[in-house]
N, C-alpha and C positions, 0 to 999 in steps of 0.2 A: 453447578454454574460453570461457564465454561471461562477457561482459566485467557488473561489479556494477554496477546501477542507482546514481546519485549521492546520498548523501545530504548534505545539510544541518546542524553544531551552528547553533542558535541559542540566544539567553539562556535560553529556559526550556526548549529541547528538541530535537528532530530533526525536518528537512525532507526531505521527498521526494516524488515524483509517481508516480501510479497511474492506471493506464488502466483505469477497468473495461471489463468486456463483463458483460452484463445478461442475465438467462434461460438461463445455460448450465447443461447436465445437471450439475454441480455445482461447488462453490465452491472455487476454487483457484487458486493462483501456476500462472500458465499461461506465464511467459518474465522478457523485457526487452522491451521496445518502444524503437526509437529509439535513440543512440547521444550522447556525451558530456553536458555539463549537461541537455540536455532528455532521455536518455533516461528510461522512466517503468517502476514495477513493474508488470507486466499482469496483472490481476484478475478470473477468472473468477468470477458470483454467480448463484448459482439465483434470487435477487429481480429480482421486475421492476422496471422505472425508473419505477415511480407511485409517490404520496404518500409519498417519504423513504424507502419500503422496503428500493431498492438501498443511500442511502447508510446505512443504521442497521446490515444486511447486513455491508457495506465493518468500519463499527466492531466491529462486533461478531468479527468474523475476523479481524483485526488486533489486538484485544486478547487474543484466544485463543493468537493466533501469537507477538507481542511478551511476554507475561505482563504486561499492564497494566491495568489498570482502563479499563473505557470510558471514564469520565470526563477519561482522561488522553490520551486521543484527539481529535483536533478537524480537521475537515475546515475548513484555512484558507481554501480555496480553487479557487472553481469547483466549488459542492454540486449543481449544475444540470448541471454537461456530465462528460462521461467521462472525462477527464482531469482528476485531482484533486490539489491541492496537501494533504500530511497531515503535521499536527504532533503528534508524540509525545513531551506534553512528563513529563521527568523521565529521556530515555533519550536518550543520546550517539548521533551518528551510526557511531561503532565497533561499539555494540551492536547497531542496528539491522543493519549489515549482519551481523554475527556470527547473527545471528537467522533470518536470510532463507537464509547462503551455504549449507546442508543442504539447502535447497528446491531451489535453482537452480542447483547443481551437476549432479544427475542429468539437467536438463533442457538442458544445453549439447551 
């Protein structure tokens, strides 16, 4: 079974890492990448990686998956490279994997 990406509580919300991959035939939790703290959620986006497209993309599928408001979404870190640090703030790290383990279960 394939092992849950790490998340994060912090004071106002949830951490965790996403790898996208950019330009795929379409948008979707495509695994895990990686293994203990670094492992990261891998993110397939039909956007391409110009002008903020991929990461608005990333937010936008994320609040649809999480039930959140974009606004409640914020790439903390590394909006520039593939590997992205993502705070969702107002939602527990229990819920976030709660949210995700439906995805990534079929895919283990």
């Amino acid at each position: 079974m394939m092992m849950p990406f790490p998340v994060t509580d912090s004071g106002v919300g949830a951490r965790f890492l996403v790898r996208v991959v950019p330009r795929a035939s379409r948008t979707a939790i495509a695994g895990v990448l990686g293994e203990g703290d670094q492992a990261a959620l891998k993110i397939a986006l039909q956007a391409p990686p110009v002008e903020g497209r991929a990461n608005a993309a990333l937010i936008d599928f994320l609040a649809d998956l999480l039930r959140v408001r974009r606004a409640d979404i914020a790439i903390a870190g590394g909006p520039h490279a593939r590997t992205k640090t993502i705070l969702v703030r107002g939602r527990t790290a229990a819920e976030i994997q709660e949210a995700v383990r439906p995805i990534l279960t079929p895919l283990a």
